[in-house]
Structure formats: structure tokens, C-alpha cells
C-alpha distance (Angstrom), angle and dihedral (degrees) to the residues before:
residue distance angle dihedral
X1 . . .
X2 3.79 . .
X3 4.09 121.5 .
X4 3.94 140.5 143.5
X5 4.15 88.2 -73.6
X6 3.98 94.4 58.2
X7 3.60 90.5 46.6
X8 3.85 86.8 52.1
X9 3.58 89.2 47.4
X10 4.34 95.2 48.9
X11 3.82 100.7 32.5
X12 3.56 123.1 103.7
X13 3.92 92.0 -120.7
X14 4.08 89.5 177.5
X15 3.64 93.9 52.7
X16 4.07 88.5 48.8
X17 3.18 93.1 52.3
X18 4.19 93.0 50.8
X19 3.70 93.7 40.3
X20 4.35 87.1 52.7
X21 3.64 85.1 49.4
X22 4.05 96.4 50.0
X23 3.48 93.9 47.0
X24 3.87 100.7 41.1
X25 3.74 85.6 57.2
X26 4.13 88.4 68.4
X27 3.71 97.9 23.9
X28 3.93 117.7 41.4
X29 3.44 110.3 115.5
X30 3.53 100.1 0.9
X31 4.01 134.3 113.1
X32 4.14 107.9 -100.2
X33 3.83 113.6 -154.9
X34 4.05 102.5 -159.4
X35 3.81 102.0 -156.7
X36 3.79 116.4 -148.2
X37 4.21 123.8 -159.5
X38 4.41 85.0 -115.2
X39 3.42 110.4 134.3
X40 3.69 121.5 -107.6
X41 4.02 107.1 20.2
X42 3.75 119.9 -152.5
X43 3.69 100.9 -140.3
X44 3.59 115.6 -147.6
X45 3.61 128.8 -151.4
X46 3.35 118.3 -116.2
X47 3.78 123.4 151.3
X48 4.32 118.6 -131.4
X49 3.79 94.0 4.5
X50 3.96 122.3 150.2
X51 3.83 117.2 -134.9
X52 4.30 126.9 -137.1
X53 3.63 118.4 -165.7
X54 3.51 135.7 -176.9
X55 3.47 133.9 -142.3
X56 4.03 111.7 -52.9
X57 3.70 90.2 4.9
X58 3.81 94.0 89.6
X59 3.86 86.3 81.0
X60 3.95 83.4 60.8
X61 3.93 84.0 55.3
X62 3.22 94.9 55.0
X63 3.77 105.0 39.1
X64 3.96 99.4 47.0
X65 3.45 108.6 8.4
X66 4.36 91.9 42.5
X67 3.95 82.6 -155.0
X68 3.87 131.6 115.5
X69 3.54 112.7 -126.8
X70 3.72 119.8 -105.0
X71 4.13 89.1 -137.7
X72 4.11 137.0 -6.7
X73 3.38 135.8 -151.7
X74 3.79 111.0 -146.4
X75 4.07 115.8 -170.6
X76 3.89 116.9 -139.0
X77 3.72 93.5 -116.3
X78 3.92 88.2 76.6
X79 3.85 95.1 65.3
X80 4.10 94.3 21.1
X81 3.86 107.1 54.4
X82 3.37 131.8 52.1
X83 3.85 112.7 -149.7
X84 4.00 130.6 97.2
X85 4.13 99.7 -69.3
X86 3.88 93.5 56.6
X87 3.99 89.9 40.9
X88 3.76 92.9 51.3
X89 3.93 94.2 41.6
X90 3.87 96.0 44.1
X91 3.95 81.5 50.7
X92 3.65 98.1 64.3
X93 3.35 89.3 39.7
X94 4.06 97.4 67.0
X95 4.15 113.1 108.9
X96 3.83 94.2 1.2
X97 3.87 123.2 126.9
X98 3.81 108.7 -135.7
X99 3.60 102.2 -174.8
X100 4.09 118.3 -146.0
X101 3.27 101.2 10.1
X102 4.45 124.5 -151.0
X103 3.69 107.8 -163.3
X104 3.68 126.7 -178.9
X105 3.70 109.9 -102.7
X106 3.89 94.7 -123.1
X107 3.88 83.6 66.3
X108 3.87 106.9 40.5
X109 3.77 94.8 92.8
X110 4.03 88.5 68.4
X111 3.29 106.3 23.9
X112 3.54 104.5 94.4
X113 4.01 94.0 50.7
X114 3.72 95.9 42.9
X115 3.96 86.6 51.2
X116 4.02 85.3 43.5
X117 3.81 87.5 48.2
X118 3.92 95.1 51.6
X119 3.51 94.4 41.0
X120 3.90 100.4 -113.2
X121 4.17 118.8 126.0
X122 3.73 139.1 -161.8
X123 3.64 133.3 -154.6
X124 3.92 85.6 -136.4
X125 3.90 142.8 -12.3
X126 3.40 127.6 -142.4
X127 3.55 130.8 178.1
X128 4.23 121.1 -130.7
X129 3.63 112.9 -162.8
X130 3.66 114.2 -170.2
X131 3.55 96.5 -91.7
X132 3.76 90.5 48.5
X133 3.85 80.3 53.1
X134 4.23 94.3 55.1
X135 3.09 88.1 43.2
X136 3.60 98.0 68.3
X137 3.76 97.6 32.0
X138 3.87 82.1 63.1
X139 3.66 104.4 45.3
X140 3.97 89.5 53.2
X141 3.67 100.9 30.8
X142 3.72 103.0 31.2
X143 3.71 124.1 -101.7
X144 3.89 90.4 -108.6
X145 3.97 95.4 68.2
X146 4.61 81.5 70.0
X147 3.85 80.1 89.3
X148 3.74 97.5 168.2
X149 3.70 98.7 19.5
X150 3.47 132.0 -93.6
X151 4.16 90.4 -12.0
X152 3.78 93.4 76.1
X153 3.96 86.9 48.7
X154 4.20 92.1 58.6
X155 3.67 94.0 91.7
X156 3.92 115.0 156.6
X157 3.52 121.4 -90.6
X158 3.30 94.4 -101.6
X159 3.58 104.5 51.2
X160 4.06 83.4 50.3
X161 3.46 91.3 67.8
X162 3.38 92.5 46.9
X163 4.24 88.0 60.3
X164 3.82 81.2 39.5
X165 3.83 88.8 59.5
X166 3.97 89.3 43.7
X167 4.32 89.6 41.6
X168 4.39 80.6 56.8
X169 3.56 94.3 52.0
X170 3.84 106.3 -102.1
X171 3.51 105.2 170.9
X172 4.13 86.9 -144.3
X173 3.90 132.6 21.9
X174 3.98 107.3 -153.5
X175 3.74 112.0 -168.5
X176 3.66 111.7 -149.1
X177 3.92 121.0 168.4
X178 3.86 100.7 32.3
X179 3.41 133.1 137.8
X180 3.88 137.9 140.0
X181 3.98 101.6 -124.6
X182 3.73 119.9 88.1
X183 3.98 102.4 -104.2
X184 3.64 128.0 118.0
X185 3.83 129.3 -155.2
X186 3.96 92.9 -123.6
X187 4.04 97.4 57.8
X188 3.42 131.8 73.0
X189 3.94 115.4 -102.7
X190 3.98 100.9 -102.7
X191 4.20 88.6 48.4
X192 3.67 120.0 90.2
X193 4.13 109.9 -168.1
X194 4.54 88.9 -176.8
X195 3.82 142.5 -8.6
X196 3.48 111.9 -97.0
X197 4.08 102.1 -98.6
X198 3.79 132.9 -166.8
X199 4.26 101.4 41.7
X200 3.41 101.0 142.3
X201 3.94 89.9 46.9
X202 3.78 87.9 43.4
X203 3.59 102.0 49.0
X204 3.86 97.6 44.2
X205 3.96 86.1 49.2
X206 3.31 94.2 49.7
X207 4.05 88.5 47.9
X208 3.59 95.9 57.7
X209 3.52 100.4 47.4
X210 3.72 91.3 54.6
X211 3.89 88.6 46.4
X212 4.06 96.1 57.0
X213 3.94 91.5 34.6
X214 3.70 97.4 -122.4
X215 3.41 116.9 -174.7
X216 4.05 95.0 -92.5
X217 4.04 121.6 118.8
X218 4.01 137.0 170.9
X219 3.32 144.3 -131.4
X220 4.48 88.3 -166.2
X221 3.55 106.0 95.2
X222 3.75 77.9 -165.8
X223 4.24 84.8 62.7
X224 3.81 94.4 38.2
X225 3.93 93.3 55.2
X226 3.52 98.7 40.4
X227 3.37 104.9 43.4
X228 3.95 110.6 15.6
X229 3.52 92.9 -117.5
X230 4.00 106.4 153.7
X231 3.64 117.7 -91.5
X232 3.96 124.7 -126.8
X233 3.52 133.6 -164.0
């Protein structure tokens, strides 16, 4: 059975620690906009903030915010499946810097030539397995929020590097880009690349962080009026 002492016991606890102290060196006590693949982001304006994407959502960077991001995420579907989603996603990818990037372990061993074949670079990889990954949602969001253990801790990608953002020391996690239908920002409207994953985990994320008034806010209406989470121009 899986808990907090297994994922002690399998997570890289060194490479925690060294990934913490990369990004804390650009992020403590700055603003972090997380950018989501949603179509349409309302960009806020907020002066000397840092910028996480995830996956896809580095064209979003580049389109509206005209920013590289300080680190990605990238999911090991991009460079392990062959179907429409990874095609698209690996597509915007091509000749864009992505910073620090988090890739999912399963992925690590090709990551750095696929991004070498596309043209894309990173300052540094490092892999997050999933017990890297509850790892860091407890140390920034206490280990008590797992609830039913590890399903509460299978938030999306993107709301991961939102806690990442917090777990760094951000002083404020802006979402930007997120939205609970299936579209992405790089497709046309009628084409669906994936289904919209991880709702349950989402929503009761999203819940408690409006409940104990962490320092998260919004720019999705969508976000704000479901959820409570504050609202930024």
C-alpha cells in the first residue's frame, strides 16, 4: 500500500532538494503566472513575475505573454505516443527555449534528444516520478490535504506546477490559461487533441486552496466562479 513513508522511501530526495534550490533562485518572492494550453488567456499585469508552463502551453507564452518561461513541465505522452495530442504539442514545441525543465520520469531517457531534434533547449532536465511528485504536493500543501491517499495527490500537470511554484517560494501563483473543457490554444476550435483528465483531483484542489486562502488567484472567470479562487485583472 502506497503512503507519505513509501514516497520517502522512492523519491529522489537529493534531486528535490537541488531542483528547490534552482528554482528558488528565480522564483522566491516573486509573482508565478502558471500558463495553461485553454484557449483565449486573459493576461494579467503584473510587474517582475516569473512564468511556468506546461506542455503545449509555451505557445501561450509566447503569443500573449511574449516571454520565455522560467521552467516547463513536459508530460511523457509528448515524446511516448504517437497520435494527434503528442503531434500537435511536440509541434509548438520546435525552436522554443523552455527554461528548467520537469519531465516525467518515463520520458527522461529521450527527452533531451527529442528536444535537441526539434530544436527546443533547457537550462536543465529533471525527471519527477510520482513520488517525486507527492512529495512536493506535501511539503507545500501539507501532507494532510492526500485525504484518500495518493488520489487526492493526482492533480493535473498544470496545477502541479502551480504547487511547484508555491513549494519554490513564489509569494503568488496566478493561473492564467485554465479551463475544464478539452480545448487547447494551439488547435483549431472543432479539433480536440485529449479529454480533459484529472477533474475530480482538480476540483477538490482547487476547493481547498480557496477554503484556507492560500496565496493562489485567477484570471478564469470560469475558475473564479466555480471554485472561489480570487480573481485578477
Amino acid at each position: 500500500m502506497e503512503n507519505f513513508f513509501r514516497d520517502r522511501y522512492f523519491g529522489d530526495l537529493a534531486k528535490l532538494s537541488r531542483l528547490r534550490s534552482v528554482l528558488r533562485e528565480t522564483i522566491a518572492g516573486r509573482s508565478c503566472i502558471v500558463i495553461g494550453s485553454a484557449p483565449d488567456p486573459i493576461v494579467p499585469v503584473i510587474e517582475n513575475a516569473c512564468h511556468f508552463c506546461v506542455n503545449g502551453s509555451v505557445h501561450s507564452a509566447d503569443k500573449y505573454f511574449h516571454v520565455t518561461p522560467d521552467a516547463t513541465f513536459l508530460n511523457g505522452a509528448i515524446f511516448n505516443d504517437a497520435d494527434s495530442y503528442a503531434e500537435a504539442t511536440v509541434g509548438v514545441l520546435r525552436d522554443k527555449r523552455l527554461g528548467i525543465v520537469l519531465v516525467s520520469r518515463n520520458a527522461y531517457h529521450c527527452c533531451s534528444t527529442v528536444l535537441q531534434e526539434i530544436g527546443a533547449s533547457a537550462k536543465e532536465c529533471f525527471p519527477i516520478s510520482k513520488y517525486d511528485k507527492r512529495l512536493i504536493i506535501g511539503e507545500a500543501m501539507g501532507h494532510q490535504w492526500w485525504g484518500a491517499y495518493p488520489i487526492d495527490a493526482n492533480v493535473s500537470n498544470g496545477l502541479f506546477m502551480a504547487v511547484v511554484a508555491l513549494w519554490a517560494g513564489a509569494k503568488e501563483v496566478i493561473l492564467v490559461g485554465f479551463s475544464f473543457n478539452s480545448r487547447h490554444e494551439y488547435t483549431t476550435a472543432s479539433q480536440q487533441l485529449s479529454v480533459r483528465g484529472h477533474l475530480l483531483e482538480d476540483s477538490k484542489f482547487l476547493e481547498f486552496i480557496a477554503a484556507g486562502q492560500l496565496p493562489f488567484a485567477t484570471t478564469s472567470a470560469e475558475i473564479h466562479e466555480k471554485f472561489g479562487i480570487t480573481l485578477r485583472a
